[in-house]
N, C-alpha and C positions, 0 to 999 in steps of 0.2 A: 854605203849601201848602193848598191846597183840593179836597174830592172833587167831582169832577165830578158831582154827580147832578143833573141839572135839575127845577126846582119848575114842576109840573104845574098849579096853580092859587094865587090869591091867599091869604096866611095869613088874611085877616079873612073872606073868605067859604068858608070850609073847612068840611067838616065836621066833628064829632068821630070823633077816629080810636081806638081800643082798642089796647094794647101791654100784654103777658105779658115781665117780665124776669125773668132767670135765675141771678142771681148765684153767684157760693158763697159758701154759706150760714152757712158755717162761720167765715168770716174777715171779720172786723168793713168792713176799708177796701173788699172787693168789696160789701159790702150800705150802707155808708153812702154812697161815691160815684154809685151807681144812685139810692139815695134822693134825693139832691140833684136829678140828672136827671127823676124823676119828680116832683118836684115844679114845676119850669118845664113840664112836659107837661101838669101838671092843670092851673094856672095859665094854661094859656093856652086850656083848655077839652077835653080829652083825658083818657080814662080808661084808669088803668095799674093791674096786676095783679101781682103777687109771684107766683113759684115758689119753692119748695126745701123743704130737707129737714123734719125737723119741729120746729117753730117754739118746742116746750114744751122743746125737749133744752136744758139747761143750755151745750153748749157754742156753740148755734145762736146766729146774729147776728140773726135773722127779723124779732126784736121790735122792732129799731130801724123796720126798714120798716111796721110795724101800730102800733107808737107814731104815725108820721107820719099815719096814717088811711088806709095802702092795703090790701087785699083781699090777703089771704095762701092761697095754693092747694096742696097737695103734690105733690109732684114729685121721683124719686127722684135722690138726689147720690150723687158719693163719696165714701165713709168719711173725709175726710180728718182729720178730726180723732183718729180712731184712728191711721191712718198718723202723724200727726203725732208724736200721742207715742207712739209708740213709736219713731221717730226719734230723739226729744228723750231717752228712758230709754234706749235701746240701741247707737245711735251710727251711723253711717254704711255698716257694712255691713247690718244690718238693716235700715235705709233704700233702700239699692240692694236688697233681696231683696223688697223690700216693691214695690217699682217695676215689677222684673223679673216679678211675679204679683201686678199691680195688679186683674185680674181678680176677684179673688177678694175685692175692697174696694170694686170699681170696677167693674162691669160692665158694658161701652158700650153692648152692644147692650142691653140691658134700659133703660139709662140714658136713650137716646137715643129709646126707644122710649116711657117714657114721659113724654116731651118732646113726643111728637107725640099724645098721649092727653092729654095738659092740653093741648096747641092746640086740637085738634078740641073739645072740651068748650068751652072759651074763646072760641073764632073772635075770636082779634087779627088787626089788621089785618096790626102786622108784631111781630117778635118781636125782643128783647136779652137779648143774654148777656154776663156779664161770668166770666170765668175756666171759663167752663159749658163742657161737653166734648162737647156736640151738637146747641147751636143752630143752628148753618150746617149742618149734615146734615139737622135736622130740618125745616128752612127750607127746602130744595133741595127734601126727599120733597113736601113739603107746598106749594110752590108759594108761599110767602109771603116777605116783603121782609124782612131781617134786620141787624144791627148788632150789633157788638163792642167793649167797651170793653176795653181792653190797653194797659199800660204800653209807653211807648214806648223803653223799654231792652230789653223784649223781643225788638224789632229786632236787637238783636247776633247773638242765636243763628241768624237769617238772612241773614246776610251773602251775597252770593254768593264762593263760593268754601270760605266756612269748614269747619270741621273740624261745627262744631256742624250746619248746614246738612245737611249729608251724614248725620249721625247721626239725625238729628229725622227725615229724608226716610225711612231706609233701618228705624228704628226703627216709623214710622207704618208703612210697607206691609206690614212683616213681622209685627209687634206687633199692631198695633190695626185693621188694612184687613180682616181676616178676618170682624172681629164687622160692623166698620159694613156689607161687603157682605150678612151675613147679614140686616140690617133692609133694605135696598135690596133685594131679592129679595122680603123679606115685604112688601112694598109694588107692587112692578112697575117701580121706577123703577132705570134703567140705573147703573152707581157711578162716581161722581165720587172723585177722589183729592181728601182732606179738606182738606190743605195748600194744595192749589193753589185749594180751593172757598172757603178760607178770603180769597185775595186777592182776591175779586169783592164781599166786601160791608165796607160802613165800620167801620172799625179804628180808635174815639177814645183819644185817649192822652192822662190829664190829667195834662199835663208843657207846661214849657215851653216855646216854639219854639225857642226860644233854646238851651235843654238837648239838646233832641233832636228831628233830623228824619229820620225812617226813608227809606231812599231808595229810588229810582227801583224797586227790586222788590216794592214795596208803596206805588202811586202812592194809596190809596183808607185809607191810617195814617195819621192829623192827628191833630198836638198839638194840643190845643185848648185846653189850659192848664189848670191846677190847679185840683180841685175839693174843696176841702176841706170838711169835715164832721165833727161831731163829735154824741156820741146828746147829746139833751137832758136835764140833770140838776144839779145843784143845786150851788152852790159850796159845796166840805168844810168844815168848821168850824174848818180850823187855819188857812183862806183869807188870814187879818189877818194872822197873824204875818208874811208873805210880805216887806213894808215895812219890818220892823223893821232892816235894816241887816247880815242874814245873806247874803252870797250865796249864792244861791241854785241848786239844782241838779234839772231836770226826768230823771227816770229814767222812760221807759215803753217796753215791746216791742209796744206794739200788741197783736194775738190770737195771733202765730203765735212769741216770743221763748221763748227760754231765761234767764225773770226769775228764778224763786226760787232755783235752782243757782248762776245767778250772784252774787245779793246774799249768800247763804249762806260763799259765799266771798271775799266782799270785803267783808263787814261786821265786821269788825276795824279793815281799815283804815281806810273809808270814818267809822267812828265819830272817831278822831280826826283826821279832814280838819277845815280850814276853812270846809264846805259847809253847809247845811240842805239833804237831799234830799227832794226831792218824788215820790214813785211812784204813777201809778195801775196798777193790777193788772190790771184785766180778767180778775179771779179766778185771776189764775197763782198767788197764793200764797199760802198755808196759812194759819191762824192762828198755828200754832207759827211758820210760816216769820219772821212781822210780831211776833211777841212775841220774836223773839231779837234784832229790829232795834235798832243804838243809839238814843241820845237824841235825836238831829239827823235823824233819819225821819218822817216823815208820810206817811200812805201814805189812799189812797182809791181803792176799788175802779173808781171812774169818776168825771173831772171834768172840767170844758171844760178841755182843755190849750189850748185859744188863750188864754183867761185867765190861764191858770199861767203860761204864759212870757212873758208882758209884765211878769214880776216875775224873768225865769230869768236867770242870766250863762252858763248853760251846756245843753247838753241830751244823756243818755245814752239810746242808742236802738237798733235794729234794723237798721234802713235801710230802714224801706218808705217808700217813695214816700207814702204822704198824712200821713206824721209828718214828712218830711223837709220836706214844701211849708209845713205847719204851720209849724214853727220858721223856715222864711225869712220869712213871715210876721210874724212877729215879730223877724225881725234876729239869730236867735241861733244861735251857733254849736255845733257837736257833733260830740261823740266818738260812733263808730261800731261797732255790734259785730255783723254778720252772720251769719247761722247755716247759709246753705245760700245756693247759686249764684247763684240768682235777687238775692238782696238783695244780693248784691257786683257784680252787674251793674247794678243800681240805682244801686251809687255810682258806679262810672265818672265820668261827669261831674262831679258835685260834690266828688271825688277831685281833679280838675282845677283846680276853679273855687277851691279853697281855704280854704272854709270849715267842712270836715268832716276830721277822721282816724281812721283805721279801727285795730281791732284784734282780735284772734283771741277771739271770745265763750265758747267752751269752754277757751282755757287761759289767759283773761290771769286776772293776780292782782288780790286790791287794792290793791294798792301803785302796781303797773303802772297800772289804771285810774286812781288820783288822780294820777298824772303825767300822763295822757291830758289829764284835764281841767283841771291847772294850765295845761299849753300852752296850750289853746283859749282859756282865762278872761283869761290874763297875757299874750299875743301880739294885740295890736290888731287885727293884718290878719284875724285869721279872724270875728271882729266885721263889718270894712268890711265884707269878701268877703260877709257872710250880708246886709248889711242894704242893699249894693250890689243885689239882685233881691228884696227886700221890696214895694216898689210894684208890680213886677211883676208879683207872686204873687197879690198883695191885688187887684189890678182886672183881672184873668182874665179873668172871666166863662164860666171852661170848662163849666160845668153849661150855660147858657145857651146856649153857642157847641154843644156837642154836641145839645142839642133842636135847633137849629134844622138841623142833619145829619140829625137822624133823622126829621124832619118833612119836608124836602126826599127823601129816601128812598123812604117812605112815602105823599107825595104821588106820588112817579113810578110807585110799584107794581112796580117791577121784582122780582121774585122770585130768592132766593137764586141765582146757576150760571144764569139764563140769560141765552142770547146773550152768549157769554163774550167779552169783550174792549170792544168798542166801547157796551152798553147800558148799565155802570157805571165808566164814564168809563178804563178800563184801556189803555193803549198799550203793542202787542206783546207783549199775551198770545197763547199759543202755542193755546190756543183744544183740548188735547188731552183726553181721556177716558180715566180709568184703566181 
C-alpha cells in the first residue's frame, strides 16, 4: 500500500525543509524510532527539531534524541509516566479512574496549545508526532502538513463496525471534543472531529506488510516496515560469558514493563533453571531488586539488545512492537508477557505466525514462566517461525521508507484537513465537519 501524496519537486534539487517531532517522551521505542526517522531527514540535508517534556526528568527518553545531535525544545506532554505507575502500584481500577480524569494529568487543551506556541516559535515546515495527543489538531489551526507514526495494530481498535470503534468515536466527542473545541475558538478556526482529521494525514506504521495492513478506512496507514533502534552504549562487561555454552535467556520490558514484581517473584525459580539470564533494566529495578537476583543473572541498565540476542535461545519481554522486530531480527523466539490492551493487540499477529506465547505478567509464577520458556527453547518450530521473517526485518528500510513519505508530504504542502478527501489521496471520505 502507498499514500497517495504527490512529489511536488525533484529530491536533489529541493530545498532544505525544517520538521518539529513530537514523540512521547516518556516511552523509550516512541523517541528512538523518531530518532531513526530524523536521521535519514538530516542526512539527506533537512533540519529536524525534538519536542517534549523535560529532557533532565530521570524517567524522560529525550536524551537519546540530544545524544543523536538534535535540538531538544519544551513542549508540554502527558504525565504519563505518573499515570503509569501508578497503574503498575495500584492495578487496573486505579488505571481506569486515572483515564476517566485524564484531565487532570493530561490537559488537551493546554497540551495541544502549546504545541502550536513551539510551532510558531519554530516555523517547521511540517510537523510529526508519534503517540503526541495534538499534532493533527495543531497542524489543522496552523495551516501546516503533518504525519503520524502509529503501530499498525492499532488499526484493530478501528475496525468498522467494532465495539472499540464506537467507544473511541463516542468516548472522543464526549471526553475530549470539549477541550480541543475550546482551542479551536481561541484561534478562529471552525472544529474538526479529531478522529476523522486524524485519517487525512500519513499514518507510518513500523511493522511489516506482511504483518499488518490497516484497511481501506484508513487508505493514508502504511506499513513501512520495522524500524529498529537501540540508544548507543557500551557492551556490559559480563558481554564474554554469553559463548560459554549457557543458554541463554534475554529478559527486557522495554520502558513501560512490570520487570521488578515480576523477577521478584519468579526468582526462585528462575535460579535453578537451566538459563543464564540476561536483563536490561531501563532503571525498572532497584538495587535491592538486582542483589536478591540468583547466580545465573546479569543484568545491565542498558545494552544493544541486537548484540545480546545473537547469543539468546530465548527472549522474555512485554510485547512491544520495536522489541518484538528486534528479536526477529535475530531469529529468536519469545515468551510474551503483556500488561495492558495495547501490547496484546500487538501480539495478535505474531500469536498467529507461531513464534511467540503469551502469558498473564501480573499472575504467572516462576515455575510457570520456566515452562514458557522450555517450550519455546525445546520446540524447533517456534525457532523456524522467528527466523522464517528475520531477512525481512533486517532489509526494511522502514526509517528510510517513512522519510521519503514525509518528504513527498511536505514537498506537496498540503496542510493538515484541507480539502478533505481528494488533496490527500483519500477515496470516499465523507468530507463532514463536526
Amino acid at each position: 500500500m502507498t499514500v497517495n501524496v504527490p512529489t511536488a519537486t525533484s529530491p536533489e534539487a529541493e530545498r532544505p525543509y525544517k520538521f518539529v517531532i513530537f514523540p512521547l517522551s516518556w516511552v523509550m521505542a516512541h523517541v528512538g524510532r523518531t530518532v531513526e526517522i530524523a536521521k535519514v531527514l538530516r542526512a539527506r540535508g533537512h533540519e529536524v527539531v525534538f519536542a517534549g517534556e523535560d529532557g533532565e526528568h530521570p524517567k524522560s527518553r529525550l536524551g537519546h534524541a540530544a545524544a543523536a545531535g538534535f535540538p531538544v525544545v519544551h513542549v508540554r506532554e502527558p504525565a504519563w509516566h505518573w499515570a503509569w505507575e501508578r497503574f503498575h502500584e495500584r492495578g487496573g481500577a486505579v488505571g481506569l479512574y486515572d483515564f476517566c480524569t485524564s484531565q487532570r494529568w493530561a490537559p488537551l487543551d493546554e497540551i495541544v496549545e502549546d504545541i502550536i506556541r513551539v510551532c510558531r516559535e519554530q516555523q517547521p515546515d511540517m510537523i510529526i508526532g508519534d503517540s503526541s495527543v495534538g499534532v493533527s489538531t495543531a497542524g489543522h489551526i496552523l495551516k501546516l502538513p503533518a504525519a503520524g507514526v502509529m503501530n499498525a495494530y492499532n488499526s484493530f481498535f478501528f475496525k468498522p463496525w467494532s465495539f472499540w470503534k464506537f467507544f473511541l468515536q463516542n468516548w472522543d466527542r464526549f471526553r475530549f471534543a470539549p477541550y480541543r473545541k475550546r482551542v479551536y475558538r481561541n484561534h478562529g478556526v471552525p472544529y474538526v472531529n479529531a478522529i476523522e482529521l486524524l485519517r487525512t494525514i500519513p499514518l507510518l506504521s513500523p511493522d511489516l506488510p506482511a504483518f499488518h495492513q490497516p484497511g481501506v478506512d484508513h487508505p493514508n496507514w502504511v506499513a513501512v516496515g520495522p524500524i529498529l533502534s537501540e540508544p548507543p552504549c557500551d557492551l556490559p562487561e559480563w558481554f564474554g560469558e554469553l559463548n560459554d555454552g549457557t543458554p541463554n535467556v534475554y529478559i527486557t520490558m522495554g520502558s513501560t514493563g512490570l520487570l521488578e514484581p515480576l523477577l521478584r517473584r519468579c526468582y526462585d525459580a528462575l535460579g535453578k533453571a537451566p538459563y543464564r539470564f540476561v536483563v536490561t533494566t531501563a532503571g525498572q529495578v532497584s538495587e535491592e531488586g538486582m542483589a536478591l537476583a540468583p547466580g545465573n543473572f546479569r543484568f545491565a541498565r542498558y545494552a544493544p539488545g541486537s548484540r545480546i540476542l545473537e547469543h539468546c535461545a530465548a527472549m522474555v519481554f512485554h510485547g512491544g512492537n520495536g522489541t518484538l522486530y528486534q528479536a526477529l531480527a535475530a531469529g529468536v523466539p519469545m515468551v510474551a508477557l503483556p500488561s495492558h490492551l495495547e501490547q496484546k493487540a500487538c501480539l495478535r499477529i505474531p500469536l498467529r505466525e507461531g513464534f511467540v506465547i503469551q502469558r498473564k505478567a501480573r499472575k504467572i509464577t516462576g515455575d510457570q514462566l520456566v515452562a514458557a520458556i522450555d517450550e519455546v527453547v525445546n520446540t524447533p518450530s517456534y525457532r523456524d517461525r522467528a527466523q522464517r521473517h528475520g531477512a525481512d526485518v533486517r532489509e526494511a528500510r522502514g526509517a528510510e521508507k517513512a522519510a521519503d513519505i514525509i518528504l513527498n508530504t511536505v514537498r506537496n504542502g498540503v496542510p493538515v484537513g484541507a480539502n478533505f478527501g481528494s488533496a490527500m489521496g483519500i477515496q470516499g471520505f465523507p468530507g463532514r465537519r463536526f
